[in-house]
MMTF fields as JSON, N, C-alpha, C and O atoms, coordinates in Angstrom:
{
  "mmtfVersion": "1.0.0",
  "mmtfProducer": "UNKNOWN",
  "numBonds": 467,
  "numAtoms": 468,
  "numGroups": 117,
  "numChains": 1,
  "numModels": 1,
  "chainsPerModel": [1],
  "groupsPerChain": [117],
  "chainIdList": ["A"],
  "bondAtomList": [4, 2, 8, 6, 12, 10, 16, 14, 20, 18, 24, 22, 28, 26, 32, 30, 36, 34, 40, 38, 44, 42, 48, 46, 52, 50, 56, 54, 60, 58, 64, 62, 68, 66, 72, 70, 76, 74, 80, 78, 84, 82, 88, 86, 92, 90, 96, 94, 100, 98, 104, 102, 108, 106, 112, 110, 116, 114, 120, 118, 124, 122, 128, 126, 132, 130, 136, 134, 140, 138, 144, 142, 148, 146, 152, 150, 156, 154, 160, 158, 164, 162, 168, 166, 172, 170, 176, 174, 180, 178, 184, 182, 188, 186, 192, 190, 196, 194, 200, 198, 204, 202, 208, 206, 212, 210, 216, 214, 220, 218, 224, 222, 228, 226, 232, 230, 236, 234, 240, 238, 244, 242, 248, 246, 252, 250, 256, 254, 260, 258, 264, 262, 268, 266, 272, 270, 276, 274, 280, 278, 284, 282, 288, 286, 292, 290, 296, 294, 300, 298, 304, 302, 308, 306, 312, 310, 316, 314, 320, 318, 324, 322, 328, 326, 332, 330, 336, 334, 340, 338, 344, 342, 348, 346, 352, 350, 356, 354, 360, 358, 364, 362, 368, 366, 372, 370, 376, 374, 380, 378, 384, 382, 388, 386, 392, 390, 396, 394, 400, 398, 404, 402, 408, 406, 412, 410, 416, 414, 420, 418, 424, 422, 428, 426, 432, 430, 436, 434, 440, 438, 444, 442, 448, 446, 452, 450, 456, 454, 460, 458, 464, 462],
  "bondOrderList": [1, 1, 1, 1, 1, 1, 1, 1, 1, 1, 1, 1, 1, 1, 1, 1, 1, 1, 1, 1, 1, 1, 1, 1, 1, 1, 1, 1, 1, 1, 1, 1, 1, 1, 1, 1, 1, 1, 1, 1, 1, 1, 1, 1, 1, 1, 1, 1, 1, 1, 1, 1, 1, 1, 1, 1, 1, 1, 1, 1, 1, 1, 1, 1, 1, 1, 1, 1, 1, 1, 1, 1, 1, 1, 1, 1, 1, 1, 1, 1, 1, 1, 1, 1, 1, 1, 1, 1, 1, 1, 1, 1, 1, 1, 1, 1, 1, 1, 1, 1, 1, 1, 1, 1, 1, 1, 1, 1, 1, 1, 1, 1, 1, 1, 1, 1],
  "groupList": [{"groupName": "UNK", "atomNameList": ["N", "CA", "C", "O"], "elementList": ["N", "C", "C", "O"], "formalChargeList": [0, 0, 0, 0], "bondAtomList": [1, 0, 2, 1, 3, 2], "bondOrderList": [1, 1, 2], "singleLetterCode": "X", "chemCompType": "L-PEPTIDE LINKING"}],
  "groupTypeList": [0, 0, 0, 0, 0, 0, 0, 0, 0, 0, 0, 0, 0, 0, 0, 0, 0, 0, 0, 0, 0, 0, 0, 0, 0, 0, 0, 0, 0, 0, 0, 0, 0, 0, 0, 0, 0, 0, 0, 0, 0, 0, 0, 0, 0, 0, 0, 0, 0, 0, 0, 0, 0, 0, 0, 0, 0, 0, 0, 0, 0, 0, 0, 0, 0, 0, 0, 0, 0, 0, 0, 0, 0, 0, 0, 0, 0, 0, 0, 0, 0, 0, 0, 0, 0, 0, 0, 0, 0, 0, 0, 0, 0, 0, 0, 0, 0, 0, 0, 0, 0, 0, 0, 0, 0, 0, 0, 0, 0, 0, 0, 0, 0, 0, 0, 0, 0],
  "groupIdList": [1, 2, 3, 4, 5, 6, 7, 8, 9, 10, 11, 12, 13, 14, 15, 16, 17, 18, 19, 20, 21, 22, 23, 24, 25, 26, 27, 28, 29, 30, 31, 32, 33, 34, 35, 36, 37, 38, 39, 40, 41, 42, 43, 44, 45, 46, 47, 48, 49, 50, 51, 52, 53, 54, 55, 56, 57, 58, 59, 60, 61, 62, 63, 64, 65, 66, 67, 68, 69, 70, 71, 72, 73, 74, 75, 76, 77, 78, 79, 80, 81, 82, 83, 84, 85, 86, 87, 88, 89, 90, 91, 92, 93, 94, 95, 96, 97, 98, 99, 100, 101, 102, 103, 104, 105, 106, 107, 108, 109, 110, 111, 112, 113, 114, 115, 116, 117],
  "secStructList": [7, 7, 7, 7, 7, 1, 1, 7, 7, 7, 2, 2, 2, 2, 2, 2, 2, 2, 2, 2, 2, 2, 2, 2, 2, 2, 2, 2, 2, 2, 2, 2, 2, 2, 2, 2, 2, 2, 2, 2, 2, 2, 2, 2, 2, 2, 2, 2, 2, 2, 2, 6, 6, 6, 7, 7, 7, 7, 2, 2, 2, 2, 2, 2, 2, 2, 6, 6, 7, 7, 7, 1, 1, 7, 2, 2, 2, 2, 2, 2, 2, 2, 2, 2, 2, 2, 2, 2, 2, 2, 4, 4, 4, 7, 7, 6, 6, 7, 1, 6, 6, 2, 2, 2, 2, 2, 2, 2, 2, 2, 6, 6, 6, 4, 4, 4, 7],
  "xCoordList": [34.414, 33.973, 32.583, 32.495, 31.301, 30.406, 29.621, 29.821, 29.264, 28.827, 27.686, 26.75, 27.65, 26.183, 25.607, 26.429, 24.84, 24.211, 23.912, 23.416, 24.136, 24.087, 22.47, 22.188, 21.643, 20.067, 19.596, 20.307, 18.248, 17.593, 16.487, 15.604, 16.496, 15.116, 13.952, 13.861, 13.041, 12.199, 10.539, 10.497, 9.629, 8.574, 7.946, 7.839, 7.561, 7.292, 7.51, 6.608, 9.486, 9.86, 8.788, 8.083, 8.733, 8.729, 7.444, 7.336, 6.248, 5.034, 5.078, 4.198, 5.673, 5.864, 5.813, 4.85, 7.296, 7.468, 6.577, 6.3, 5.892, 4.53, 3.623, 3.44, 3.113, 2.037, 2.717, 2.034, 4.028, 4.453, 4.036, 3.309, 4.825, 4.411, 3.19, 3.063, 2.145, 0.698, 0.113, -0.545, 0.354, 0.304, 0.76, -0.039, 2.391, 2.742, 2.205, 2.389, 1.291, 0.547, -0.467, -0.388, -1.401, -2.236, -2.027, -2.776, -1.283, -0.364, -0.576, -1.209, 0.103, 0.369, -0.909, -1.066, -1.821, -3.176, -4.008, -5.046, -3.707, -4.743, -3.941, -4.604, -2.846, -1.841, -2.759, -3.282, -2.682, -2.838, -4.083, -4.18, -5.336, -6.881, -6.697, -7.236, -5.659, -5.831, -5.626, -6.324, -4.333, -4.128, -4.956, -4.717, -5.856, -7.385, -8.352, -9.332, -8.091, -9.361, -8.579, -9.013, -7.265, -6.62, -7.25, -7.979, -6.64, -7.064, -8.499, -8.884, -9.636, -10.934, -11.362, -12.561, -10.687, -10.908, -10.142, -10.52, -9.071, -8.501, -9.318, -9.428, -9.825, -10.643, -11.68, -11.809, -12.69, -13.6, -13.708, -14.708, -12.389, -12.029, -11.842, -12.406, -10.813, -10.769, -11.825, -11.888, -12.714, -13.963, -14.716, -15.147, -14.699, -15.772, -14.892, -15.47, -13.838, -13.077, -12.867, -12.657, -12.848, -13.165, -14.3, -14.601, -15.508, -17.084, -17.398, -18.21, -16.524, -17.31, -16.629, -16.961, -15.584, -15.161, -15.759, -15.687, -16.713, -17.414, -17.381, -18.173, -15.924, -15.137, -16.003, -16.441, -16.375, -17.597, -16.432, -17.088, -15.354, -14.417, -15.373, -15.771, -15.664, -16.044, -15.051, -13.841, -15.719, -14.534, -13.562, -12.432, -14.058, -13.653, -12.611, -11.857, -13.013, -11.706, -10.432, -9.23, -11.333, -9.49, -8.886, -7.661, -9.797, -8.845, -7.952, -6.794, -8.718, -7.211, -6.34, -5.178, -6.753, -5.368, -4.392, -3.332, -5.064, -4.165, -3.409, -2.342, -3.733, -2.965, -2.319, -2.234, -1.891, -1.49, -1.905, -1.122, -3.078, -3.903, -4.276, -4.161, -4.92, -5.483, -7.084, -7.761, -7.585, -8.881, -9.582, -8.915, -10.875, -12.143, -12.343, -12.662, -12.142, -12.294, -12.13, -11.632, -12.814, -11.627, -10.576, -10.285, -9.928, -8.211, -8.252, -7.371, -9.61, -9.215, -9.383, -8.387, -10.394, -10.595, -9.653, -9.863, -9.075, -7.985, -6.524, -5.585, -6.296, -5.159, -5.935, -5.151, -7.103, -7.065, -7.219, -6.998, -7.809, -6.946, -5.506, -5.153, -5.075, -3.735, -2.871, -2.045, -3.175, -2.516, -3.143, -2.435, -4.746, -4.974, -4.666, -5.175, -3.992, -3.257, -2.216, -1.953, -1.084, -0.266, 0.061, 0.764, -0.87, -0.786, -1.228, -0.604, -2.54, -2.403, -1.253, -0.629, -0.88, 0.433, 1.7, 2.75, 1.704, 2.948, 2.467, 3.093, 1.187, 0.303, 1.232, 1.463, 1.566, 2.837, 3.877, 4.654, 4.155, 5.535, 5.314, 6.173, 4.085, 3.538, 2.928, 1.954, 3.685, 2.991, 1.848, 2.132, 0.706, -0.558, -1.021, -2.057, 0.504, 0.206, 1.304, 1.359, 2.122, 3.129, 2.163, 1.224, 2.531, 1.866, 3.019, 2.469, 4.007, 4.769, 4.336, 4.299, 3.92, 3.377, 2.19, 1.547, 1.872, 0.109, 0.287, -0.436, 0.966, 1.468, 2.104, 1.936, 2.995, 4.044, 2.161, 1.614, 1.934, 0.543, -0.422, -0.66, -0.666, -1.516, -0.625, -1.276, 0.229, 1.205, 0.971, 0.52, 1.543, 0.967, -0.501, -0.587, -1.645, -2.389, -2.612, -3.141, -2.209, -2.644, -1.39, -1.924, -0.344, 0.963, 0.005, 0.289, -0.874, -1.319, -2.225, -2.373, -3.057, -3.851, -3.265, -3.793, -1.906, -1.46, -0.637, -0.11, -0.297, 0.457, 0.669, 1.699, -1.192, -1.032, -1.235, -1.426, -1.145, -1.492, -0.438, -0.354],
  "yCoordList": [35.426, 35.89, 35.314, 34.091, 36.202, 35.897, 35.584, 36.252, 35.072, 34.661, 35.72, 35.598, 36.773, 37.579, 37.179, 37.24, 36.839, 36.408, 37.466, 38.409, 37.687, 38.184, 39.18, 39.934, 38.731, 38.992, 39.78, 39.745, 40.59, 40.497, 39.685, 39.71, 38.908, 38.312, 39.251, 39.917, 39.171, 40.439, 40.07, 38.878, 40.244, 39.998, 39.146, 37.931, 40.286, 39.378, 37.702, 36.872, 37.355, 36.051, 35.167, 34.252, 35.513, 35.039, 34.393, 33.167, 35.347, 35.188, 34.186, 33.346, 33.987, 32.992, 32.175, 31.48, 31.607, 30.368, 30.071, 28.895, 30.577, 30.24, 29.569, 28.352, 30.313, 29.869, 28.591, 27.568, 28.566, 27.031, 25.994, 25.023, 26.529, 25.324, 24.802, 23.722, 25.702, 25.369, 24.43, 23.452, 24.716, 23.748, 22.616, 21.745, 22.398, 21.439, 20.306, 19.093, 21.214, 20.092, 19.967, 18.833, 20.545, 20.522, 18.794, 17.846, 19.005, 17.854, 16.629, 15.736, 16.602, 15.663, 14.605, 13.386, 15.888, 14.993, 14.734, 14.132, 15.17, 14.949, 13.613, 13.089, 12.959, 12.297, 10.849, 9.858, 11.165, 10.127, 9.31, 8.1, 10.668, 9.815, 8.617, 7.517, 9.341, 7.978, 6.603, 5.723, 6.307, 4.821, 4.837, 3.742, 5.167, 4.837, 4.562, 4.141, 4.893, 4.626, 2.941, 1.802, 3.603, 2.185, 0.909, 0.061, 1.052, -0.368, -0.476, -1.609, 0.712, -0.29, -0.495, -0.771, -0.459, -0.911, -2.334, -3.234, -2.443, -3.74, -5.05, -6.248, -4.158, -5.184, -5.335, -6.548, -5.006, -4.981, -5.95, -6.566, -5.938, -6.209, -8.078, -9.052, -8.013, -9.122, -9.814, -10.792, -9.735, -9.853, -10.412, -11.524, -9.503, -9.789, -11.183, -12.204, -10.988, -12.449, -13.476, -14.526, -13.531, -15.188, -15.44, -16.632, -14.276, -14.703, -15.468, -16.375, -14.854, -15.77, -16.924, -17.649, -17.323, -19.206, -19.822, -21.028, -18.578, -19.595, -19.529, -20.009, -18.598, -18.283, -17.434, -16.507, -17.677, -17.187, -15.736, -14.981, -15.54, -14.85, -13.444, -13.257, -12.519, -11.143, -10.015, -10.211, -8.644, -7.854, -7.752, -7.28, -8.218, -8.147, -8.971, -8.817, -10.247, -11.556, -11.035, -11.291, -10.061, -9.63, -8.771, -8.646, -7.985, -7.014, -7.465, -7.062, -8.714, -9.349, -10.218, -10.477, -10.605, -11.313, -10.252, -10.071, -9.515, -8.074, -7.704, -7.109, -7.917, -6.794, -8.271, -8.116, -9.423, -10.414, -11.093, -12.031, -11.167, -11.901, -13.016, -13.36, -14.081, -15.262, -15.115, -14.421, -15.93, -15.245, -17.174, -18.205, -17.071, -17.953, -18.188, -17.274, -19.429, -19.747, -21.554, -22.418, -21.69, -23.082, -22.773, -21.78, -24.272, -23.557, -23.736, -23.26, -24.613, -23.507, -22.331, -21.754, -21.533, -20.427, -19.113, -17.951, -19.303, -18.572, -18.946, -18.182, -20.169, -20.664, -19.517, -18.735, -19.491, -18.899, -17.29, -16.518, -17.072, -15.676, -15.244, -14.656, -15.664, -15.32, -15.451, -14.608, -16.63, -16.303, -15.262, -14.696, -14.573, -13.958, -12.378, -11.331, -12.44, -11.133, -10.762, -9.561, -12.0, -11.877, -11.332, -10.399, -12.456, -11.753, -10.201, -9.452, -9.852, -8.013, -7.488, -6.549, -8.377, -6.993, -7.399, -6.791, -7.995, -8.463, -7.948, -7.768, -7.8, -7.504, -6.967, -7.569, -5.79, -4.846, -5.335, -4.642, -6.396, -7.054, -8.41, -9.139, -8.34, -8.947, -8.359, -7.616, -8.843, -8.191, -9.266, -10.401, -8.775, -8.981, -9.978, -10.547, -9.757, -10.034, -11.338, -11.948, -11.484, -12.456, -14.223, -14.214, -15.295, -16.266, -16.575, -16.332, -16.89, -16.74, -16.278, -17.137, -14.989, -14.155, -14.578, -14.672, -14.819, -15.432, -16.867, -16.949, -17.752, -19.371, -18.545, -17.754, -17.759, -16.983, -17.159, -17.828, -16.145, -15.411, -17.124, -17.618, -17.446, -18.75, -19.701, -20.426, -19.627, -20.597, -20.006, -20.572, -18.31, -17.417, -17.646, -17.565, -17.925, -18.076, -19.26, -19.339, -20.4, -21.758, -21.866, -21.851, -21.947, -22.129, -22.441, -23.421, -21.615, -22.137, -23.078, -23.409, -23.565, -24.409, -26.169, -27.234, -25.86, -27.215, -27.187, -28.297, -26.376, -27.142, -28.456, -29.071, -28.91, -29.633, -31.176, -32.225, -30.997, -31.903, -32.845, -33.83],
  "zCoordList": [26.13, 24.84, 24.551, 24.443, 24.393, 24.194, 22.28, 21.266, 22.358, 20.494, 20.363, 21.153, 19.435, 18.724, 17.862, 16.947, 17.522, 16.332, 15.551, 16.167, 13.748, 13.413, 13.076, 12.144, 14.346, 14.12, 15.401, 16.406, 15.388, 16.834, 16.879, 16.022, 17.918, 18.228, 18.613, 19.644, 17.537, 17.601, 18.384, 18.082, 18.916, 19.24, 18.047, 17.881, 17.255, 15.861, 15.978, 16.092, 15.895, 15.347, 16.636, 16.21, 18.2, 19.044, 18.84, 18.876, 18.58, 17.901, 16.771, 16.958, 15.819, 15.251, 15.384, 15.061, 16.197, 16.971, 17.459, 17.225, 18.096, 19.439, 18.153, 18.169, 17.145, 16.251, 15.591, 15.549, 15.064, 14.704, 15.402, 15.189, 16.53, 18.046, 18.472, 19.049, 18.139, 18.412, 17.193, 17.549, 15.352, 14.5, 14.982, 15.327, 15.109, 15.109, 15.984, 15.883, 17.122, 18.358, 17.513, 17.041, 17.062, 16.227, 14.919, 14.681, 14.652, 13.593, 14.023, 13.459, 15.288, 16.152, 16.468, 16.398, 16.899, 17.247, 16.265, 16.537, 14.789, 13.692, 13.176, 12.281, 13.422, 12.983, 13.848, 13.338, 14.948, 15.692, 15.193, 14.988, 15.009, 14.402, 13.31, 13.192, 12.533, 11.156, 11.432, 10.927, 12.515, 13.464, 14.114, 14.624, 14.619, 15.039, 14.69, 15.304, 13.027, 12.057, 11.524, 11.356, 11.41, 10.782, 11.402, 10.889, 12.942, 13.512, 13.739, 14.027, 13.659, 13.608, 12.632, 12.589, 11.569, 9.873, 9.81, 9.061, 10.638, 10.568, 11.329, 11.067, 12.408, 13.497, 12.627, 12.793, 11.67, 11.167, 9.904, 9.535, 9.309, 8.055, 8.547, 8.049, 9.708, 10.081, 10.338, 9.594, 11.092, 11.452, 10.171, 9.869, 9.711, 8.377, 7.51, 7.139, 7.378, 6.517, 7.278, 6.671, 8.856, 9.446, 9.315, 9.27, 9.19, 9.322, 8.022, 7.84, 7.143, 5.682, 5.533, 4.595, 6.382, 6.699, 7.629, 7.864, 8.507, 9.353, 10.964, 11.775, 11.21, 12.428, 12.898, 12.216, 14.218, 15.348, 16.277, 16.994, 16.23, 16.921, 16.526, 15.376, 17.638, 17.68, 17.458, 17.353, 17.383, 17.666, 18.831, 18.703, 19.975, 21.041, 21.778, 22.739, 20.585, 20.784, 19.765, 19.827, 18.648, 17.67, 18.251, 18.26, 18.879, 19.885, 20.714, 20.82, 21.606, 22.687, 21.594, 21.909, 20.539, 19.865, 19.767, 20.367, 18.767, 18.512, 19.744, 19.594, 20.657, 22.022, 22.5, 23.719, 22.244, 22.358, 23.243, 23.393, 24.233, 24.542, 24.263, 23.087, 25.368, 25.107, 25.017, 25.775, 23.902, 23.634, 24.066, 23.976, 24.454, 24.369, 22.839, 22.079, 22.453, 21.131, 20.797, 21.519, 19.306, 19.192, 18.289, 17.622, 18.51, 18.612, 16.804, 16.089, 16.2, 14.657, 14.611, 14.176, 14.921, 15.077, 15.811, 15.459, 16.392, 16.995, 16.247, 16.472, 15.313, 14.797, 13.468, 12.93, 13.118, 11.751, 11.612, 10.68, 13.262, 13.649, 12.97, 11.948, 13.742, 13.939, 12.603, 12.251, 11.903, 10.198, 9.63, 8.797, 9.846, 9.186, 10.025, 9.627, 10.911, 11.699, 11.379, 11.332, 10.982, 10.614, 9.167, 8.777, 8.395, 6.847, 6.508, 5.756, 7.284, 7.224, 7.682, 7.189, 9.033, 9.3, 8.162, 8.372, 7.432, 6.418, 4.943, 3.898, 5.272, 3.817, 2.358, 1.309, 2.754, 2.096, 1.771, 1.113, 2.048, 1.487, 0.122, -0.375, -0.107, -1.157, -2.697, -2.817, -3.695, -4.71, -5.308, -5.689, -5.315, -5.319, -7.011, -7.357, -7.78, -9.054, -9.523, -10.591, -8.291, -8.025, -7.624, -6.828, -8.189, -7.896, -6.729, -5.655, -6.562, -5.674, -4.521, -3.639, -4.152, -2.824, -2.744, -1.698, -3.672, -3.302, -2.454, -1.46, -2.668, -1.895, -1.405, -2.334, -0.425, 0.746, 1.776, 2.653, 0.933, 1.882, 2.542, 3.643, 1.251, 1.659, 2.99, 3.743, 3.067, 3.935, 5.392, 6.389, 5.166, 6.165, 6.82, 8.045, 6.058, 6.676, 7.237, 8.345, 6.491, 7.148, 7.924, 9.033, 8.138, 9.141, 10.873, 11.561, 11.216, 12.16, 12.833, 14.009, 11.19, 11.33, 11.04, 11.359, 10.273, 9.646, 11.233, 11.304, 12.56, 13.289, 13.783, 14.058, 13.861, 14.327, 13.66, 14.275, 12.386, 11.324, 11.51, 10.776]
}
């Protein structure tokens, strides 16, 4: 016993489908640009907030932190990396108007510099 569907699949629908299918790739790759803009706005952003403490780290050393790499640095500078990598990627879980999240965040950032205190 075979199942009919109560329809015909017409040229038309087939044409359709095909044009969905081609958006939806379309989607796909306009989707991808914005995480590309994201992370060189993050590499940049980072960059720019160790430079005004003083931190000599390039784009090229946040990139290998980011990709979890060992970077050429001193170990304040790569310790103040990395709290300040962490606190963007946690960024969102802080309300900005909370004194509370503000000391969470601050801890976040120094946690790697007080290790060795």
């Amino acid at each position: 016993m075979s199942y009919q569907p109560p329809f015909t699949i017409t040229s038309k629908m087939i044409n359709l489908i095909s044009d969905i299918s081609e958006k939806l790739g379309q989607v796909s790759v306009i989707q991808r640009e914005p995480i590309k803009l994201r992370k060189a706005s993050l590499i940049k952003t980072l960059v720019g907030t160790l430079q005004i403490e003083g931190n000599t780290l390039d784009e090229e050393r946040i990139i290998a932190l980011l990709d979890g790499k060992r970077v050429l640095g001193t170990v304040r500078e790569v310790a103040e990396a990395k709290g300040a990598i962490e606190l963007y990627d946690r960024l969102e879980e802080f309300d900005f108007k909370s004194q509370t999240d503000l000391l969470k965040s601050h801890k976040i950032l120094m946690q790697e510099l007080l290790k060795d205190c």
